[in-house]
C-alpha positions in Angstrom: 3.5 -11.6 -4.8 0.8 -9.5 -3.0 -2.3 -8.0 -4.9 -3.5 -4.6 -4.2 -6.8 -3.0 -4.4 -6.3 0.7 -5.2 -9.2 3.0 -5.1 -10.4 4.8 -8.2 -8.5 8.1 -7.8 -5.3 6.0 -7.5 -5.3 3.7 -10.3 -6.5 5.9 -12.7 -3.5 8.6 -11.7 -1.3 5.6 -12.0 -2.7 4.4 -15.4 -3.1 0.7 -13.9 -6.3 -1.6 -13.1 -8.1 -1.4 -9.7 -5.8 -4.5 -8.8 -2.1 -4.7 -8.5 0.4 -7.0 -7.4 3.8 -6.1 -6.1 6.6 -8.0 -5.4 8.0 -7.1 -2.2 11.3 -8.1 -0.7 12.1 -8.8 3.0 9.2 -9.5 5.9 5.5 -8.5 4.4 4.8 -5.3 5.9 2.3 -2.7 5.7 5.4 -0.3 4.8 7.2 -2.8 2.4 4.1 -2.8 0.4 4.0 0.8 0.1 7.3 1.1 -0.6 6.9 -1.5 -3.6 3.4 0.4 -4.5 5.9 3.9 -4.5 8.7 2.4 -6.3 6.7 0.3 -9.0 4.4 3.5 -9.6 6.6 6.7 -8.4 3.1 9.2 -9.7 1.6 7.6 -6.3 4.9 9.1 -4.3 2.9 11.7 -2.2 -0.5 10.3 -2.3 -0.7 7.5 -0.2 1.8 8.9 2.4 3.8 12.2 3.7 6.6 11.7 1.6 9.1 13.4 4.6 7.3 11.7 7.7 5.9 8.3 6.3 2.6 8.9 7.9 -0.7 7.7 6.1 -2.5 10.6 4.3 -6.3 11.5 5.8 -8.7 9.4 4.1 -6.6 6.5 2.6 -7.0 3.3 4.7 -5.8 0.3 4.5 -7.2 -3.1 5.1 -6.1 -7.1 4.2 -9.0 -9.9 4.7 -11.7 -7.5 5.9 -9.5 -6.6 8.8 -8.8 -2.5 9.0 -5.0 -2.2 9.3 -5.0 2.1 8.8 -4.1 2.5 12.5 -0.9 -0.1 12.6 2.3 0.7 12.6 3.7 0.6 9.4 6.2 -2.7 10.6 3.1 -4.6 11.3 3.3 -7.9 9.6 0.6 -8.7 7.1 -1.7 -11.7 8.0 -0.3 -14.4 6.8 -2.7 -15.6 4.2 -1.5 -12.3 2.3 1.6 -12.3 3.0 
């Protein structure tokens, strides 16, 4: 189980709480999580990512234990404490 912290223009378009937690299957990813964040909560298909090319949207970032992960490739193994 990983918990997520979404920004206010997120949770509230997904009718959730600031913080989630997914269940994702296979190795902890940065792109298994947002594919359990898109699949759990399909209103977010679109927001967080380019729905065609993957690619993170301008202005959404993403970071686990104060470290910024925006910039990694999306098969970039989570740290393990979150993972």
């Amino acid at each position: 189980m990983i918990r997520v912290m979404l920004p206010t223009h997120l949770w509230r378009l997904a009718n959730t709480g600031r913080e989630i937690a997914l269940q994702v299957e296979g190795p902890a990813t940065i792109g298994a999580v947002l594919d359990a964040l898109e699949g759990e909560y399909p209103m977010l298909l679109g927001t967080i990512r380019d729905q065609v090319s993957k690619e993170r949207r301008p202005f959404i970032r993403f970071f686990a234990l104060g470290e910024a992960l925006s910039l990694e490739p999306v098969d970039t193994p989570l740290p393990e404490p979150v993972a």
